[in-house]
VOGU-3710 file (C-alpha; in Angstrom, 3 decimals, decimal comma):
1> xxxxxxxxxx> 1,532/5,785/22,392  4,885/7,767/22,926  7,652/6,942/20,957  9,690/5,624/23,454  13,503/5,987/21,830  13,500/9,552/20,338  16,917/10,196/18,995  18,197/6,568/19,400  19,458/4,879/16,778  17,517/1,298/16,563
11> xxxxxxxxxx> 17,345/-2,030/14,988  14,082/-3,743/13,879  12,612/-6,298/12,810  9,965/-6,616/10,121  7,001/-9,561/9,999  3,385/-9,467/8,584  1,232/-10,689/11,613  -0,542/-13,383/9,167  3,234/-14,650/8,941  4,568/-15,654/12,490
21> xxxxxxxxxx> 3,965/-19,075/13,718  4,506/-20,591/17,417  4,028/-23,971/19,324  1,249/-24,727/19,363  -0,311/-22,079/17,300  -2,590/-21,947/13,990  -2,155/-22,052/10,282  -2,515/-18,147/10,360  -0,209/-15,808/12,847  -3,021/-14,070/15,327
31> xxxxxxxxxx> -2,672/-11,124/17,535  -1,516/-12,697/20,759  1,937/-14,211/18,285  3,430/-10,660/18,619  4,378/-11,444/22,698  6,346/-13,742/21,838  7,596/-12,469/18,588  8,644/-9,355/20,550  10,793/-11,262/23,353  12,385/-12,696/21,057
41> xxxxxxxxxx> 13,499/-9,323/19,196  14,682/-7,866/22,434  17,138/-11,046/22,334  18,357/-10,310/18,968  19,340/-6,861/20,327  15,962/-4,979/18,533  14,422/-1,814/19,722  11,647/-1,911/17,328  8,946/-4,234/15,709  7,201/-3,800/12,528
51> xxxxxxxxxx> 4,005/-4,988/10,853  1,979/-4,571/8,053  -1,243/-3,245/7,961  -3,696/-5,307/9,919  -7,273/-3,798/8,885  -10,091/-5,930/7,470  -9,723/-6,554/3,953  -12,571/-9,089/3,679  -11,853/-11,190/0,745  -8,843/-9,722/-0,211
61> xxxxxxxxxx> -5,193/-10,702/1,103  -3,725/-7,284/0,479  -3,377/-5,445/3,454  -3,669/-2,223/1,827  -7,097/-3,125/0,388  -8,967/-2,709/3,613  -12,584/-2,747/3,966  -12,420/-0,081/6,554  -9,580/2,284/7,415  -10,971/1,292/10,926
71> xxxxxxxxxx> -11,552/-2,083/11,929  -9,574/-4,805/12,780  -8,967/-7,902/10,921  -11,007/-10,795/12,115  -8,361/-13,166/10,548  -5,983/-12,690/13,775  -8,255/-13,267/16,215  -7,325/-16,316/18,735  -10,630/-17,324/19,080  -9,508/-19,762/21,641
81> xxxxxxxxxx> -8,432/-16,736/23,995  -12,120/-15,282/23,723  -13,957/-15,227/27,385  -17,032/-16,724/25,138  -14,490/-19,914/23,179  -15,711/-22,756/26,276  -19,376/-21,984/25,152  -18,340/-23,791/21,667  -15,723/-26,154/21,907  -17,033/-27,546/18,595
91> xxxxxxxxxx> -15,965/-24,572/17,247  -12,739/-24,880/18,602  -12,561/-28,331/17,197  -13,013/-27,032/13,658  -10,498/-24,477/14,073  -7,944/-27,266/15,636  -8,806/-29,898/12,552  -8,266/-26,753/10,036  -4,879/-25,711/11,340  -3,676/-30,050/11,229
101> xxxxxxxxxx> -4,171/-29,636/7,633  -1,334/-27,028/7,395  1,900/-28,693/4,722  4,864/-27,889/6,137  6,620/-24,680/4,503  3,254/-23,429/3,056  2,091/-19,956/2,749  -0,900/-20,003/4,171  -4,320/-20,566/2,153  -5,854/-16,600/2,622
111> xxxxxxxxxx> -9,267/-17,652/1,879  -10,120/-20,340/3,180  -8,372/-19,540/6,659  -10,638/-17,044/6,211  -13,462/-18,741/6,553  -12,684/-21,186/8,936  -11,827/-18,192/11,377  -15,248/-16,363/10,446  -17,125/-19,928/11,043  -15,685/-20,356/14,508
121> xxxxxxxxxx> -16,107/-16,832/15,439  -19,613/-16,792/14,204  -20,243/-20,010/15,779  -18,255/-18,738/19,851  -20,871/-15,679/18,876  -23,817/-17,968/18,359  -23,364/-19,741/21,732  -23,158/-16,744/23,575  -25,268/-13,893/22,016  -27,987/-13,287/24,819
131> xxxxxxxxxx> -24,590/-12,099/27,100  -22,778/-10,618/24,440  -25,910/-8,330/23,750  -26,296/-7,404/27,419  -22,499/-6,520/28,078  -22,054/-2,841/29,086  -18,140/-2,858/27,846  -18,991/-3,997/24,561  -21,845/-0,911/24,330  -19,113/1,722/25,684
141> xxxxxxxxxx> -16,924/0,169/22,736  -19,693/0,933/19,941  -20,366/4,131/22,157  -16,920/5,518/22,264  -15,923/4,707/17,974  -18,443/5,996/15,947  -17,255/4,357/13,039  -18,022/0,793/14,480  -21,910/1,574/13,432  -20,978/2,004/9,926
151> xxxxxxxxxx> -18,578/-0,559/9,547  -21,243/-2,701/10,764  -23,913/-1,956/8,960  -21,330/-1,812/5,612  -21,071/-5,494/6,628  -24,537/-6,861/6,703  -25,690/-4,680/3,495  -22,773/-6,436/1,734  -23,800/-9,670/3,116  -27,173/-9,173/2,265
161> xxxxxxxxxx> -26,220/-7,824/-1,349  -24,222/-11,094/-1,867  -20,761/-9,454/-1,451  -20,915/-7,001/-4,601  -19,045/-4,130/-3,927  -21,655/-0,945/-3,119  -22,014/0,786/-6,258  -23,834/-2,345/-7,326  -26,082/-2,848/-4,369  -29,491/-2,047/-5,648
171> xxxxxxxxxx> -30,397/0,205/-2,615  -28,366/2,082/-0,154  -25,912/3,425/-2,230  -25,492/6,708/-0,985  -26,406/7,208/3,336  -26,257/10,149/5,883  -25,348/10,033/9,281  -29,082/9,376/9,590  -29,233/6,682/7,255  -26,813/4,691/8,506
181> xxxxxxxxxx> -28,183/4,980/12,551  -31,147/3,759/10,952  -29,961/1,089/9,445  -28,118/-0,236/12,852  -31,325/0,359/14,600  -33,225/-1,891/12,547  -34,278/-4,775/15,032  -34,223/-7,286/11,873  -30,465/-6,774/11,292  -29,213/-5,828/14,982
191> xxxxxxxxxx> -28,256/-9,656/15,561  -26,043/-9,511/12,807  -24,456/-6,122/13,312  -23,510/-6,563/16,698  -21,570/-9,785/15,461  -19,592/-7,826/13,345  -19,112/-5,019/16,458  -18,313/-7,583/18,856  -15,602/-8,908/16,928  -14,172/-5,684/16,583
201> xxxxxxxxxx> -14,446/-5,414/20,428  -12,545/-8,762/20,945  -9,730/-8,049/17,993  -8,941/-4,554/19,604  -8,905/-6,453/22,993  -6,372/-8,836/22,064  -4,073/-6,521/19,518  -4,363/-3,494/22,346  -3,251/-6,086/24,944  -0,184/-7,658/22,587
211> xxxxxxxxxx> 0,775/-4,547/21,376  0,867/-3,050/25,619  3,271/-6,236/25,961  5,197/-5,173/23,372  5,427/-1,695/24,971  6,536/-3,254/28,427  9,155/-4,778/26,774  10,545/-1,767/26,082  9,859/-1,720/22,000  8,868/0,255/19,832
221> xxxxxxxxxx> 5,693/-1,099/17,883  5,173/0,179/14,682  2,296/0,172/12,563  1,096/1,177/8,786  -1,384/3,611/7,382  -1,739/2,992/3,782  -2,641/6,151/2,584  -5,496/5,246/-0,283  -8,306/3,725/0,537  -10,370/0,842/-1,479
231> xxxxxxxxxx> -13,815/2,397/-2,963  -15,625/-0,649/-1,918  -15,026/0,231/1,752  -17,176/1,514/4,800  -15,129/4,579/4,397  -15,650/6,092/0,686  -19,564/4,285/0,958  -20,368/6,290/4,099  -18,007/9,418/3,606  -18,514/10,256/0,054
241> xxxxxxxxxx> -17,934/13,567/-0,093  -14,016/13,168/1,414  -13,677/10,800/-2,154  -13,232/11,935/-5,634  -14,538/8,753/-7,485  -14,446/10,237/-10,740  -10,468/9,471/-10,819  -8,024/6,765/-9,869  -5,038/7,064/-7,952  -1,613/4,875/-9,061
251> xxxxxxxxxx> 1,963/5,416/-10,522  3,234/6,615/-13,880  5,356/4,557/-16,351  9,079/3,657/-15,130  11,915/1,285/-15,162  9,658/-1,415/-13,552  6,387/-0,718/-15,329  6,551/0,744/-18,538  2,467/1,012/-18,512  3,271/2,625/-14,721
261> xxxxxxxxxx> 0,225/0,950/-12,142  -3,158/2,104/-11,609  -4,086/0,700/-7,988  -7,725/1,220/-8,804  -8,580/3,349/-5,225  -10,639/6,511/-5,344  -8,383/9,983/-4,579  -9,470/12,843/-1,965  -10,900/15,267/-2,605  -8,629/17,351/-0,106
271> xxxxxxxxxx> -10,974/20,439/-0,149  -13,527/18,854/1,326  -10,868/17,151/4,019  -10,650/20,153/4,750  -13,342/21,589/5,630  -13,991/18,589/7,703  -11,201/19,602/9,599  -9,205/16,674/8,512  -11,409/14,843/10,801  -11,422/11,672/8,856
281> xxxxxxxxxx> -7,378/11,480/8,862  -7,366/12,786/12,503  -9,278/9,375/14,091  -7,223/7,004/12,112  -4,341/8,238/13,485  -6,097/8,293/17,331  -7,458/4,814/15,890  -3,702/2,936/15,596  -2,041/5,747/18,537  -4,294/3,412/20,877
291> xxxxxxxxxx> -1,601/0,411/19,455  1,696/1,896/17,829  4,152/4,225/18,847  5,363/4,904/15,542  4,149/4,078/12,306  4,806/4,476/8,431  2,933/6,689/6,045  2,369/4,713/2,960  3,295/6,530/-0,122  3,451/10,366/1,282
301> xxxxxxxxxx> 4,165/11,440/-2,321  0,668/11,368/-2,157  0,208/13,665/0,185  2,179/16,291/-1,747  0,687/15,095/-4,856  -0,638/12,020/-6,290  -1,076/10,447/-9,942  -4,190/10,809/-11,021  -6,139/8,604/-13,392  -9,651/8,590/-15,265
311> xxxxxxxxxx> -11,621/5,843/-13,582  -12,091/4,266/-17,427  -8,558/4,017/-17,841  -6,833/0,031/-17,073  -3,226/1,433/-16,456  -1,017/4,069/-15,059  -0,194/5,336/-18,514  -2,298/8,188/-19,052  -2,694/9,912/-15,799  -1,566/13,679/-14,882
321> xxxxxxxxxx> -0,358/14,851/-10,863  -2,771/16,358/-9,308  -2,399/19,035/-8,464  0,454/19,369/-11,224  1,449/21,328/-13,852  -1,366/22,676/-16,322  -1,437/24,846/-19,598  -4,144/26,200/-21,494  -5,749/27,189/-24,661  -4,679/30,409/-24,247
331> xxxxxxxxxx> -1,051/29,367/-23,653  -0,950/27,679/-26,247  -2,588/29,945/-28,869  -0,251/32,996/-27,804  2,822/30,137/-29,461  1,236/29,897/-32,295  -0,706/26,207/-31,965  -3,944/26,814/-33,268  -7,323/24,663/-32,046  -6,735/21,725/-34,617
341> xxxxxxxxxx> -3,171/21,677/-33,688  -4,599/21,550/-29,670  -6,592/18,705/-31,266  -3,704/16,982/-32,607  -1,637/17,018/-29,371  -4,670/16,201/-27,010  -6,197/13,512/-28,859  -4,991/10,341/-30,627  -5,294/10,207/-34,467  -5,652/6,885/-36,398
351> xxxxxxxxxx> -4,708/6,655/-39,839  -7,217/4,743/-42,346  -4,714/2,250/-43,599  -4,133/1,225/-39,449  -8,065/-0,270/-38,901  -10,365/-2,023/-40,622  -13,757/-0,397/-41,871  -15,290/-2,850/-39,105  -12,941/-1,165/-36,581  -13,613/2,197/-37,621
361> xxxxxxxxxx> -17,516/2,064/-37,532  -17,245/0,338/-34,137  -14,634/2,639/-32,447  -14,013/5,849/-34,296  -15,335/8,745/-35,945  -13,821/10,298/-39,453  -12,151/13,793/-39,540  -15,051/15,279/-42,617  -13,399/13,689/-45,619  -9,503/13,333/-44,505
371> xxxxxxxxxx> -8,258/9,234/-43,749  -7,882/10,108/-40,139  -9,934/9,097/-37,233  -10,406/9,785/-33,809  -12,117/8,022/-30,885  -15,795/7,835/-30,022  -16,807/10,497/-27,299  -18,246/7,338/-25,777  -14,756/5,772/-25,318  -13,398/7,363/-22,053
381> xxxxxxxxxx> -10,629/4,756/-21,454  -9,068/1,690/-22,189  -11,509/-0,416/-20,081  -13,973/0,731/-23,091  -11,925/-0,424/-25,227  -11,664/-3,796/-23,602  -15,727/-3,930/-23,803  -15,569/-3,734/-27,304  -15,018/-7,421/-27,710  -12,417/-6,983/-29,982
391> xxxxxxxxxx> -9,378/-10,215/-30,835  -6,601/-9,332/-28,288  -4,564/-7,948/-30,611  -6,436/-5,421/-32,435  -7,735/-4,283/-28,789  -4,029/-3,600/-27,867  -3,437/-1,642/-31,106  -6,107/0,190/-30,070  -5,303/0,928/-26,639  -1,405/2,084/-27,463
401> xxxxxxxxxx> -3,283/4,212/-29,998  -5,440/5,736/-27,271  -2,367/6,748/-25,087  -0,272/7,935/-27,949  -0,384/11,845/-27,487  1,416/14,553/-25,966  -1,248/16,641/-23,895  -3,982/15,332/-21,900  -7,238/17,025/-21,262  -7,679/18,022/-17,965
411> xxxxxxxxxx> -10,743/19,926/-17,886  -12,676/23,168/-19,917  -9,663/24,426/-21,925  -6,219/22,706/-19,829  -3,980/20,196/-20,296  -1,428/18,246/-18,743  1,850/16,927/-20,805  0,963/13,256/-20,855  4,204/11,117/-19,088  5,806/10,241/-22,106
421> xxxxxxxxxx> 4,817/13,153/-24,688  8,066/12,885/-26,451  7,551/9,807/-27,722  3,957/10,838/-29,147  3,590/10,607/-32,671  2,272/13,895/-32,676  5,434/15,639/-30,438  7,644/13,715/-33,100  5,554/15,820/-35,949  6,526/18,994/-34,485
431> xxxxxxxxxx> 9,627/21,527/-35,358  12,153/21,625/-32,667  11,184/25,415/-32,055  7,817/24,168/-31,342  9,105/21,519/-28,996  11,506/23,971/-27,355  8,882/26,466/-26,454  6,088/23,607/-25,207  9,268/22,284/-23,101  9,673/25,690/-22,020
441> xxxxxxxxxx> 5,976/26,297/-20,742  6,227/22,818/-18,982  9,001/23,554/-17,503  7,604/26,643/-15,547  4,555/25,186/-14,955  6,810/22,003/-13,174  8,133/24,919/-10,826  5,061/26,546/-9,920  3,493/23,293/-9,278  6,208/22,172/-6,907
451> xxxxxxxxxx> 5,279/24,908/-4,768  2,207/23,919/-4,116  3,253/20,212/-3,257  5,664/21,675/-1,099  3,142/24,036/0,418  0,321/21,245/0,784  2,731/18,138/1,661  4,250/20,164/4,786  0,507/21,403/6,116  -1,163/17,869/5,520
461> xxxxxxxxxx> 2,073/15,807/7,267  2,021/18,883/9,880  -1,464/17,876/10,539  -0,458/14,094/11,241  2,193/14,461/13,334  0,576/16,810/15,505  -2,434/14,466/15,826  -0,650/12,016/18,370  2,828/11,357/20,228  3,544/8,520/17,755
471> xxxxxxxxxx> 7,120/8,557/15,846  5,815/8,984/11,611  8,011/7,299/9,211  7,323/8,191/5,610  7,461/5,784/2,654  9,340/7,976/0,277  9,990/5,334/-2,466  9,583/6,592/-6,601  9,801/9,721/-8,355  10,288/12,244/-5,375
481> xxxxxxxxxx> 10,115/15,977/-5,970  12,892/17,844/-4,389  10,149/19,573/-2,233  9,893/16,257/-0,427  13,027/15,296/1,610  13,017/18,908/2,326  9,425/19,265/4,285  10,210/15,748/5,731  13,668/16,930/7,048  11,772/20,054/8,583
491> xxxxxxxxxx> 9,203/18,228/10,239  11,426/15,590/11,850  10,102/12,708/9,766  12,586/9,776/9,084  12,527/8,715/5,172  13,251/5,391/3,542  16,712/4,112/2,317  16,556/0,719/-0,295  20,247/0,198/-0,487  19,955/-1,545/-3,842
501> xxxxxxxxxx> 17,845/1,494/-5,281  20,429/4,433/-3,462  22,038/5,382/-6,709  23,434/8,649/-7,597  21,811/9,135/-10,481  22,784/12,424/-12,055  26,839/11,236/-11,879  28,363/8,744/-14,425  27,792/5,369/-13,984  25,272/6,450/-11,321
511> xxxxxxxxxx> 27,048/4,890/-8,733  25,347/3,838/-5,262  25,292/6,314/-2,572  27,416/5,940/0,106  25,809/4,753/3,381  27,842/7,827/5,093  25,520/10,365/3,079  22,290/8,638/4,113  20,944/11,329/6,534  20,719/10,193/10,176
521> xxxxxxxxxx> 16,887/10,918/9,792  15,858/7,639/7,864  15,296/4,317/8,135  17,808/1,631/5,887  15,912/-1,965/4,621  17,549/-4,262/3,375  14,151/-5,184/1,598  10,756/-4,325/2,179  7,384/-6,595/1,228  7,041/-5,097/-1,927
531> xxxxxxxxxx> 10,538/-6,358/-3,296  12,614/-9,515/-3,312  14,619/-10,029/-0,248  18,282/-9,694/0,242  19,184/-13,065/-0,782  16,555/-13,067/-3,717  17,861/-9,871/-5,123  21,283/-11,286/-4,379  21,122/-14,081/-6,241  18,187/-13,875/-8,746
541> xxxxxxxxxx> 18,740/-9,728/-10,110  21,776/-7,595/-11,203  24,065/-5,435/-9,167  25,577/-7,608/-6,178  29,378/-6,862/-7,797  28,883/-2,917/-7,619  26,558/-3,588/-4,714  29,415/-5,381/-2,639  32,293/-3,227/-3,986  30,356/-0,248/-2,915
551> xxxxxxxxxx> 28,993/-1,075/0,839  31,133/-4,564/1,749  34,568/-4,034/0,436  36,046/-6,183/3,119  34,540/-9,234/0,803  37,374/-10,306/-1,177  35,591/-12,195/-3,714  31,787/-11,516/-4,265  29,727/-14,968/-4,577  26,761/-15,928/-7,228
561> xxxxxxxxxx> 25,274/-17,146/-3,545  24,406/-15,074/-0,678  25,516/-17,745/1,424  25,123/-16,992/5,436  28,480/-15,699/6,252  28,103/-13,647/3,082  24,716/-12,346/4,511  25,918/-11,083/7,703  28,604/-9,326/6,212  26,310/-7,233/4,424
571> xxxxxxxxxx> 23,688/-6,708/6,939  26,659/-5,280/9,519  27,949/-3,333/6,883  24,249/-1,693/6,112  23,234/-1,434/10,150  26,394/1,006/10,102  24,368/3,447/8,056  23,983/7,075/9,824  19,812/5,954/9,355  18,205/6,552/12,871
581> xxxxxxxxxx> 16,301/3,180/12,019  17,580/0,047/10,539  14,983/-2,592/9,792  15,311/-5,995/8,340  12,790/-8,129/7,045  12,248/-11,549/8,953  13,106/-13,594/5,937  16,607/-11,833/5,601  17,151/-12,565/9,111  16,087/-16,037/9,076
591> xxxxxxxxxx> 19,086/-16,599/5,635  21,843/-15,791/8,381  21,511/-19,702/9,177  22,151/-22,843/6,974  19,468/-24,662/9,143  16,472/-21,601/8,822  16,856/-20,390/5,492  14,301/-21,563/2,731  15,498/-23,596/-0,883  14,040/-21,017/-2,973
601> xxxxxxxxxx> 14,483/-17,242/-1,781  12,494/-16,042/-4,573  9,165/-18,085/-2,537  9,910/-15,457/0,480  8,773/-12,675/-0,554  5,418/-10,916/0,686  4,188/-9,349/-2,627  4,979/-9,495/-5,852  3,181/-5,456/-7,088  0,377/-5,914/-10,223
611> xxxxxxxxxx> -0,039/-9,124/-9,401  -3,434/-10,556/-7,940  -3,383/-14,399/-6,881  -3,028/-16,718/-4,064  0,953/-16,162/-3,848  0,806/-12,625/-2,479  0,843/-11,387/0,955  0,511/-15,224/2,445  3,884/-15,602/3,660  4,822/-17,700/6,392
621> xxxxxxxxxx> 7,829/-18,225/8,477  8,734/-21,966/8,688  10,618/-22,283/12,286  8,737/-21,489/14,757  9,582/-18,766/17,187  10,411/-20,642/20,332  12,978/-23,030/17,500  14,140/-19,726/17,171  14,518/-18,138/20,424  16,636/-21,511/21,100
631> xxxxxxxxxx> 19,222/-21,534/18,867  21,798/-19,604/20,444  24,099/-19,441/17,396  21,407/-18,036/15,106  20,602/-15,486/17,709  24,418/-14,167/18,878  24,790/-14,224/15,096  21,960/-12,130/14,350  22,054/-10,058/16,965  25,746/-9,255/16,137
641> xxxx> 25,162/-9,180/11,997  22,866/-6,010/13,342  24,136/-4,357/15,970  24,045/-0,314/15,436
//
């Protein structure tokens, strides 16, 4: 869709589907909940919605976890809109008896919601198969999206293979094109297939008709494309060659992780994007232009470069950018570091007196007659460590051991600087000539490599944005080259501004950035689902004094409490920002009033990152939105805490 306020500065709002609630409506926000949602934005004075991803991501609550970069999530489905629901009212009755068993306040229960919906759908399929096999719309649908086939198919194997992920299935681990029409055209399985397409057809009926709604109200919609994909999707099963599954892709160490994260999703393998003609990128983004009109590019670091990790290894520790800076033997020969010495930077020595014989026979092999040891060829991360049934502690030892050195191999003869090579034990060893020249090397290498980001960040987010009339918003959170903000700035592609994070780092006392230097092409939050809210950082972390001295310096005193008056002075002061977008979260919204806000703002955020349970990404307002759309306090007050 076009992006229908190019140039205008806007406020938004920002809700997970999953989390909205209305009269009258289930224990999980659906598709049809944005309508409303929506009207009730344009009454707090918005020009823009936003929502997390809403793929399938099948047993999983994360949203960017999907099953297929494709399909719709069956969860958000009203099944009682479907033209097929009067065929089962049992069905309906199950879903009805589900929803009554909803606690007030709860986030909702991911899983089992999950079934429930899947029951009722299957059962509203059930009733009406014979006609839902004979209906021409539902054959142009399959006709007209090739990847509905495969996502089907992906399905039933998975069903069939009781829900392992695909490298485990015993058979059909690696299909063509061929293959996988074969597979659909199987007259055992087509019954279950088409249930899988025909929920796809209803999902995209109801999301394309809320999100057209949205549209006529004059909003912007926007959507999310997380940028990784899980390996136990349609996607990486089907498209191999576009996947490098010999490597993970994640974060390196920092202030929040000192062991950095290592999401666990295969990387590209950009070459062969390429030759493809990007065509895999190119129909997800005609995919959501059929529903947004702007939407976010998660983490587009990663599309300059990305942090790469050995698919052995358990965190982000020991990873390398790739592409990113590399040195090799003969680099490091001409300054004087022989092979051994190559050895002793690349690979982690263990002293004798550190591990017991036991430990040493299981795990290591002996340099000829010297007490040092290194690693088994067979150990290729820390997740072999973890398989060697060792006591938790001595498997710890082991794995700090295993990331302590100061080059990492990265192929025949190169190496990257590991993220935190200074604090090797074997960088410590060396003379500070030796250090000065290795930091020397790295450092050019740093430049050159930035190049190439630059050079391959501005032709891959070129390629997006000329794929569709949508608005792209890039997620530019974390260590960002200086190549970054400057390809985004050329293209025209608004970047994100945390507030709380907005430091000047490089000054004393790294004081927070004025809001008057944020450039007019970004979008401000307040808070986004992967942090605390306002309120929760407010009250539960450190910096409100500096905070509110440096954006709200008409509050006199600062309190412990972001109470609601407090809230809305510090929302108006942040909508001021230069940012072409400002977007508040829901929750932050909902803390401008006494009578909406929750006990506990630390229970309102969406995720909480590196951790997987039934907390994250289950959200859920607790007024509903007509409660809403009827206080006229809360709205005026809202609508003025925001207004740009």
């Amino acid at each position: 869709m076009q992006y229908p306020a190019t140039g205008k500065r806007l406020f938004g709002v920002s809700v997970p589907v999953g989390s909205l609630r209305t009269t009258g409506g289930w224990r999980v926000g659906e598709y049809p909940d944005l309508v409303p949602f929506a009207q009730l934005c344009v009454k707090l004075g918005a020009g823009l919605v936003q929502i997390l991803p809403v793929n399938d991501t099948g047993s999983q609550s994360s949203p960017y976890s999907a099953l297929s970069a494709f399909a719709l999530h069956p969860l958000y489905i009203r099944v009682a809109d479907l033209p097929e629901a009067a065929k089962a009212p049992k069905a309906l009755a199950a879903l009805e008896t589900f929803a009554a068993g909803a606690v007030p306040g709860e986030r909702f229960p991911y899983g089992t919601a999950m079934d429930a919906k899947l029951a009722a759908l299957r059962a509203v399929y059930d009733a009406s198969q014979k006609a839902i096999a004979a209906d021409k719309a539902l054959k142009a649908f399959i006709t007209e999206r090739p990847w509905v086939k495969t996502y089907a198919v992906f399905k039933r194997l998975k069903a069939t293979y009781g829900e392992q992920a695909w490298p485990h299935w015993p058979g059909h681990r690696d299909p063509g094109k061929a293959d996988i029409e074969a597979l659909w055209n199987e007259p055992a399985a087509a019954t279950e297939q088409l249930f899988h397409a025909w929920t796809q057809f209803r999902a995209d009926e109801q999301f394309a008709r809320a999100a057209r709604a949205v549209a006529d109200l004059g909003l912007a919609l926007l959507g999310d494309i997380p940028i990784l994909m899980n390996e136990d999707s349609a996607d990486v099963w089907a498209d191999r060659a576009f996947f490098d599954a010999s490597s993970r892709a994640g974060a390196p160490p920092d202030m929040y992780s000192s062991s950095g994260q290592n999401w666990g999703f295969p990387i590209y393998d950009w070459d062969e994007m390429a030759k493809g003609g990007y065509s895999f990128w190119r129909a997800r983004i005609a995919e959501a232009d059929r529903y947004y009109s702007a939407y976010r590019i998660d983490h587009v670091l990663g599309f300059f470069r990305i942090w790469a990790l050995g698919n052995r290894e358990e965190t982000g520790s020991l990873g390398r950018y790739m592409p990113g800076p590399l040195v090799d033997l003969d680099e490091l020969a001409a300054l004087g570091f022989s092979p051994d010495r190559v050895r002793w930077l690349s690979e982690p020595h263990v002293g004798g007196s550190e591990i017991s014989s036991e430990v040493a026979a299981l795990a290591f092999d002996r340099i000829g007659n010297e007490e040092l040891f290194l690693f088994k060829r067979t150990i290729q991360g820390e997740a072999d460590i973890s398989a060697l049934g060792l006591d938790h502690g001595t498997a710890e030892f082991l794995k700090e051991r295993w990331r302590d050195r100061a080059l990492l191999a990265a192929g025949a003869g190169l190496f990257a600087p590991t993220w935190l090579y200074r604090e090797s034990r074997a960088w410590k060893s060396l003379s500070d000539g030796e250090k000065h020249m290795l930091e020397e090397l790295f450092t050019r290498r740093a430049a050159e490599a930035e190049l190439g980001w630059e050079k391959r960040g501005r032709g891959l987010l070129s390629m997006l944005k000329s794929a569709s009339t949508m608005m792209p918003c890039a997620e530019d959170l974390g260590a960002v080259p200086d190549c970054v903000p400057r390809v985004l700035e050329e293209l025209g592609i608004p970047g994100l501004r945390v507030p709380r994070w907005m430091r000047q780092w490089d000054e004393p006392g790294q004081p927070f950035t004025p809001l008057s230097e944020y450039s007019v092409l970004s979008a401000c939050t307040p808070s986004v689902h992967d942090t605390s809210t306002l309120r929760g950082w407010w009250e539960l972390e450190e910096g409100r004094n500096e905070f509110a001295a440096a954006y709200c310096p008409s509050l006199k005193k600062v309190p412990e409490r972001l109470d609601a008056a407090t809230g809305a002075v510090v929302l108006k002061a942040l909508a001021k920002a230069p940012s072409l977008l400002f977007v508040a979260q829901l929750q932050d919204l909902l803390d401008l009033s006494d009578r909406f806000r929750s006990a506990d703002p630390g229970l309102d955020r969406v995720n909480v990152p590196g951790i997987v349970d039934g907390f994250n990404w289950t959200w859920r307002m607790v007024p509903v939105l007509e409660t809403l759309d009827s206080d006229a306090v809360w709205v005026e007050g809202t609508k003025k805490a925001c207004k740009r």
